[in-house]
Every structure is written in C-alpha cells, then in structure tokens.
N, C-alpha and C positions, 0 to 999 in steps of 0.2 A: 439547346438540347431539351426534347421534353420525357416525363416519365410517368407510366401510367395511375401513379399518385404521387404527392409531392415527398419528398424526402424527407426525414425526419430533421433537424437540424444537426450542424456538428458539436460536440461535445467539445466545452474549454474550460479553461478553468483563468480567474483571476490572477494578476501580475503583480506584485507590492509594488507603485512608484508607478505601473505604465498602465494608459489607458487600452493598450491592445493587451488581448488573450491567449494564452497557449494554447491550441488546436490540439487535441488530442488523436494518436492516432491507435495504437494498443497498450494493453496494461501485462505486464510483466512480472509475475510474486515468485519471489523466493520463498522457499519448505525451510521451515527447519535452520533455521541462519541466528540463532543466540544459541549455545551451550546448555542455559539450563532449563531454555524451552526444549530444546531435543529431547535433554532429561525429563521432564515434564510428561511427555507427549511418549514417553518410553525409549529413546534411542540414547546414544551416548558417541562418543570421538567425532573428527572432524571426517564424517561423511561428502562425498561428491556432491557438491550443488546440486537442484532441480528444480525444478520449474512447474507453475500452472499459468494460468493466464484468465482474465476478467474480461465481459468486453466491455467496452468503450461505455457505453450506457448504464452500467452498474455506478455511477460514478454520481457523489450525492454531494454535490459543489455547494461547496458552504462559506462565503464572502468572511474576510475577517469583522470579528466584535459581533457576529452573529451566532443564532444557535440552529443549527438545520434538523429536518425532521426525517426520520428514516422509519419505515410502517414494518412492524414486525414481521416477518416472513412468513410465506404458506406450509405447510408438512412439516415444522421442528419444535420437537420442544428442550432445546439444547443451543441458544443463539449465544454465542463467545465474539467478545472484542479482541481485535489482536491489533495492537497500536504499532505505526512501521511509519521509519523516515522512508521519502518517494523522492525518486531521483528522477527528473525529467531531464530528456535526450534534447538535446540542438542542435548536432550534427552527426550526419550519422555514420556506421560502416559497420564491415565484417572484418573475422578476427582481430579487434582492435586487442594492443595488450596493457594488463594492467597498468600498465607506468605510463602511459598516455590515456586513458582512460577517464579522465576528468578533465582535458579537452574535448569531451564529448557533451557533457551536462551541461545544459542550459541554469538550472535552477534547483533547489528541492520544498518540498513542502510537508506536511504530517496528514498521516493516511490512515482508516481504519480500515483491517482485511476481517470483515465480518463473516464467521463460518457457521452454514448451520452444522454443527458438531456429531450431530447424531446421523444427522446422512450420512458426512461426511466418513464417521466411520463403517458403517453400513457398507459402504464406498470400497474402503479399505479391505475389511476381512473377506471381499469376494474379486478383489483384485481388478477394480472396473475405475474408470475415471472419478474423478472429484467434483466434477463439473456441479451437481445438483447441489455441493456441500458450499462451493466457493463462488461459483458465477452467476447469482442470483439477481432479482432484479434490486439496486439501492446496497448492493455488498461493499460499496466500494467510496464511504466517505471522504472528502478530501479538501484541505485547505488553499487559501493562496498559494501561489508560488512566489519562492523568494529566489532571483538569481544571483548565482552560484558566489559572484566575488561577494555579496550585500550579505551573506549566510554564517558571516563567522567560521571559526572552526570546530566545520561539521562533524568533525568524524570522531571526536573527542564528546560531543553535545551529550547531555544528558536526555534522555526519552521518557516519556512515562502518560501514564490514562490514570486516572478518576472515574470512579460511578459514583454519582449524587455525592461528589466531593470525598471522598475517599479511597484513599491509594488500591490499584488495583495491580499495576505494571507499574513498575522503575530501574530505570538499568543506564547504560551509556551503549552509544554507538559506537566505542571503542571494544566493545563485548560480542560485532558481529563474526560468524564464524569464517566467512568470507569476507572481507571490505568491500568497498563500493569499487574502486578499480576492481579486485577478483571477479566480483560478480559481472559486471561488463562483459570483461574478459568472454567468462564461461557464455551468457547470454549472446554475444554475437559470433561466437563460434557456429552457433544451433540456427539462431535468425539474423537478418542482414537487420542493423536498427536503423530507426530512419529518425527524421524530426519529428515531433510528438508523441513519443513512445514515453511511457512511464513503468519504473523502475519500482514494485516494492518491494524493501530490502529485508524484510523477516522481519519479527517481533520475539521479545524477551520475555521470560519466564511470566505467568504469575495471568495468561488467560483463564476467561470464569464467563459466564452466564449472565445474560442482563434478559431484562422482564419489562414490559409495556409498563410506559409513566419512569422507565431512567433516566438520566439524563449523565453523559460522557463526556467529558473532558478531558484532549489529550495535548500535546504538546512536545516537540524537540528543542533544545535551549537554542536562541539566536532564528525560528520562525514563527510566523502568529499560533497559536492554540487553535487549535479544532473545537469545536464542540456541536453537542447532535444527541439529539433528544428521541427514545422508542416511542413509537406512537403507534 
C-alpha cells in the first residue's frame, strides 16, 4: 500500500519484563470518578459516569527510572495535574459486564490527564465540548505497563502526585466512584472496546496548577512511578 506521505508512526507504550509494546489504539477518561474530586470541581453524590476521550498522540511515553518532558501548552494559564490509574484493554467486546470485566485488561500503568482548566471551563459555562481543555498536544503522560496478574492488588493501591516533591494528590483506588469493572461496563456499552484501547480511570481530590521548571511525580502502589518534568 502506498500513501501520499508516510504515516506517522503507531503510538505504544513499554511492557515491564517484555521486549514487545502495547499498540495503542484510543484513550478513554473518566469525568469526575473520586468523591472528593467531584466535590472539588463543585458536584456531589454518585452521578452517571461520562466520558471524554484523548487521541492516541496526546500520549507522552515515559520509560521507567526516567523523567519525560512535557512543553507547557498554547492559550492557558491554568495547567492542572490530574494523576489516574490506566487500564489497558487486551481483549476486547461490547456490553461486557462488570463481573467479567477484568478478563478484559491486559495490564495497567499510572497516567497524567493534564487539563488546561481555564478552557476547560470556558468549555463548560457555554455548554460546548472539552476538547480544547483535555485533548491537547503531550496532555496525556504515561508510564510502562505492568500486566494485570504482575500488578498486585490494584484496586485497593494507593495513588498519589508530587510537584517538586511535595504532596499534591493522595487517595486509594478503592475511593473510585465507579470501579474499573463499572466503568468497562458503562464504556462498552457506548463503544465496542478493541485491543489497545486505554482506560483512565478518574483522579482524586486535591488537582492544582503547575508552572514551567516543575517537576511531577506520580505513582499507583505495586506499578513503576511516572515522572515528567514542565518545560
């Protein structure tokens, strides 16, 4: 096959233990999925899941024991970390239900869903997409993947971000307002999931503002730490 320029490459992301890569195929973010981020963010009780999506390319792959570099974005001056366990998909289907829904997951790994916050709400008060706030270019840091048996237990793990070494986010993934079966669940109701699709699952209270020259360190207990440095 040829194509009137060459294609960009595929987005993957590192394996612990294997020398192949997970192929990435879409990204998947949960809204609002910790309690006292909703509070936060002004809402409260356990609202209907929803969804945005990132593409593929947003995706700022960062080898373990390294520190990656993400370039402060164009039009905000309001950029928020929001640190979220990523569930990658390895088999895929539609209406899968929650109680089988982790026969789906390949692996997961620790994610940042970077918002410029001031679009983002912008966004909001005139009732128009997210897109400008969420699916920018490098919005979408992400560490190795650890597969799913090598992950401990996940859903119990503690979660949490650092800026320049000081606590920003800490919470447990037992605090999501959905679980990772739920969300599946709702997620393949809406889209049929396939292999390379990644999952993030919300983030927990206590999003804030980083400025050129930070540096983020995140982490879910039982996968390697992220970290990623504003330039």
């Amino acid at each position: 096959m040829s194509y009137v320029f060459n294609p960009a490459p595929h987005v993957s992301i590192p394996v612990t233990g294997r020398t192949e890569r997970f192929p990435v195929r879409r990204i998947y973010c949960v809204g609002r999925n910790y309690v006292e981020h909703a509070k936060e963010m002004g809402f409260t009780g356990r609202e209907a899941p929803f969804f945005f999506m990132k593409p593929a390319d947003a995706l700022v792959v960062v080898p373990e024991g390294q520190t990656g570099e993400m370039a402060y974005p164009s039009l905000t001056k309001d950029f928020h970390h929001e640190i979220e366990l990523v569930a990658a998909i390895g088999t895929g289907g539609k209406n899968i239900k929650a109680a089988d829904a982790m026969k789906h997951i390949y692996g997961y790994a620790v994610g940042l869903d970077m918002t410029r916050r001031d679009l983002q709400g912008e966004q909001k008060k005139l009732g128009r997409p997210w897109d400008i706030g969420k699916g920018f270019d490098q919005s979408a840091p992400i560490g190795p993947i650890v597969p799913a048996a090598q992950a401990g237990d996940i859903e119990n793990a503690e979660i949490w971000v650092q800026v320049n070494g000081k606590d920003r986010q800490r919470s447990t993934v037992s605090k999501l307002i959905w679980n990772i079966g739920e969300i599946i669940e709702h997620v393949s109701t809406a889209w049929e999931l396939q292999p390379g699709d990644l999952i993030f699952t919300g983030t927990p209270e206590g999003v804030a503002a980083v400025v050129k020259g930070d540096t983020l360190a995140g982490g879910v207990a039982g996968l390697p730490d992220l970290r990623v440095r504003v330039v």
